[in-house]
C-alpha positions as CSV (number, residue, x, y, z in Angstrom):
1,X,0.0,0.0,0.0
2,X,1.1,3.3,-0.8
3,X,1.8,6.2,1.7
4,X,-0.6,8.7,1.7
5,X,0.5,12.6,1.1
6,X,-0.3,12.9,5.3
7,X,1.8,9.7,5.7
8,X,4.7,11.0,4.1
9,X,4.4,14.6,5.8
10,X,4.1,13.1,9.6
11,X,7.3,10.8,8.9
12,X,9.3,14.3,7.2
13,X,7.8,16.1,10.7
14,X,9.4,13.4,12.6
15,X,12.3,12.8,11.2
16,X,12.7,17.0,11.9
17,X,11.6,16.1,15.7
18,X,14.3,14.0,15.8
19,X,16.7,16.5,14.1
20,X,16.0,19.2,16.7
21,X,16.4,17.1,19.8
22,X,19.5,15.6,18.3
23,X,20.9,19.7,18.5
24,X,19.8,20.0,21.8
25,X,21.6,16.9,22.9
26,X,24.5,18.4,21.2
27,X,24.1,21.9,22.8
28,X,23.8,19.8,26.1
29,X,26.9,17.7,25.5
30,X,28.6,21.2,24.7
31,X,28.2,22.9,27.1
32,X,28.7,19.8,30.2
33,X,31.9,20.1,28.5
34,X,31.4,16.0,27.4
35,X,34.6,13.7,26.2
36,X,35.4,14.2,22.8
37,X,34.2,11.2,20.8
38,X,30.6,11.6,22.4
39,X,30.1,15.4,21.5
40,X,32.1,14.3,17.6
41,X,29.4,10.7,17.4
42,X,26.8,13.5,18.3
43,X,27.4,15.9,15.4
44,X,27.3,13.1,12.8
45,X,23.9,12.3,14.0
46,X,22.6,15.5,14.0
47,X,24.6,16.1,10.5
48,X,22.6,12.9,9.3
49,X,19.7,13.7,10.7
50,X,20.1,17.3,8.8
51,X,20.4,15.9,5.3
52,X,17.7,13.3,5.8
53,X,15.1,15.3,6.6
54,X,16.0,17.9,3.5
55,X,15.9,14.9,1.3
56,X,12.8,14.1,2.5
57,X,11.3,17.2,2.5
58,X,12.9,18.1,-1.4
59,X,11.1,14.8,-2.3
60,X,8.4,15.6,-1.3
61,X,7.8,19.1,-2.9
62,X,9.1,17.7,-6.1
63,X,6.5,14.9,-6.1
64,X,4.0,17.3,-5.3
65,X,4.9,19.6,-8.1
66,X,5.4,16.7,-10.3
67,X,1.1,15.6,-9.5
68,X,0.2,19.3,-9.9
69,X,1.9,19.8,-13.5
70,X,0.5,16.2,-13.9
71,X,-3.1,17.0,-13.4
72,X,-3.2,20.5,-15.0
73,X,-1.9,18.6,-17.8
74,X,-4.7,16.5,-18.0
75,X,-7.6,19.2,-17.9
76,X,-5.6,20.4,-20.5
């Protein structure tokens, strides 16, 4: 079964959830002055988390654009 357009934008909102919290952690870490490796392991998450959630989101739009030009085509 296919994801539904509110499917797709609760996972993209998540996903950005999950980015957020991972900066605070890393703001936390930061500032408790936390051993090197933890704070570094930290900002590859948050650096993942980063570029997933614009991929997702740039999907996203470009699908929707891609339906919109789709269906205007067909009224045409």
């Amino acid at each position: 079964m296919m994801p539904t357009k509110e499917d797709v934008a609760a996972h993209i909102n998540k996903v950005y959830k999950r980015y957020k919290e991972a900066q605070r952690v890393l703001k936390y870490l930061e500032k408790e002055n936390a051993p090197n490796p933890r704070i570094t392991e930290m900002k590859r998450i948050v650096n993942f988390l980063e570029q997933e959630h614009n991929t997702q989101k740039l999907a996203f739009t470009l699908t929707e654009l891609a339906l919109k030009n789709s269906y205007a085509i067909l009224i045409l």
